[in-house]
C-alpha positions, -999 to 999 in steps of 0.1 A, spaced: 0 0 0 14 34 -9 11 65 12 -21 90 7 -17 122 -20 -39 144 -1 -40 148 35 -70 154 58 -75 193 62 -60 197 29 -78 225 -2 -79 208 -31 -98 212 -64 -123 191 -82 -110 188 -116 -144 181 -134 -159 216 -118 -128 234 -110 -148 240 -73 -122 240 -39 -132 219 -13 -110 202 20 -106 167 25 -122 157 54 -117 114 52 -94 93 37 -100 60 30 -75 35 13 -99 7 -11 -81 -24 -9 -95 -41 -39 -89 -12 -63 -57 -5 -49 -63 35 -47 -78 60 -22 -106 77 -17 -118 107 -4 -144 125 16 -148 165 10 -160 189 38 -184 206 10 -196 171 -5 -200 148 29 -218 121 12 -199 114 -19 -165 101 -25 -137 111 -50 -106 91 -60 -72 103 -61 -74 109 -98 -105 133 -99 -89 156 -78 -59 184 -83 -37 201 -56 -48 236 -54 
């Protein structure tokens, strides 16, 4: 398992709407072998590391 690319706390953007938003979870999926992550602004949907840009 590799280490996380974002950190909990940290502003990031999403890349599809450009919006900022803070990582609030961070959860590592075992059987797709990536993380995923919870936003402050968006509580009940994920985003993997990929959908998201360091601000």
């Amino acid at each position: 398992m590799r280490e996380s690319l974002f950190t909990i706390g940290k502003e990031v953007k999403i890349k599809a709407s450009g919006e900022s938003v803070t990582i609030s979870k961070c959860h590592y999926v075992k059987n797709m072998k990536r993380y995923s992550y919870i936003v402050k602004e968006h509580p009940k949907t994920f985003f993997f590391e990929e959908e998201l840009i360091e601000e």
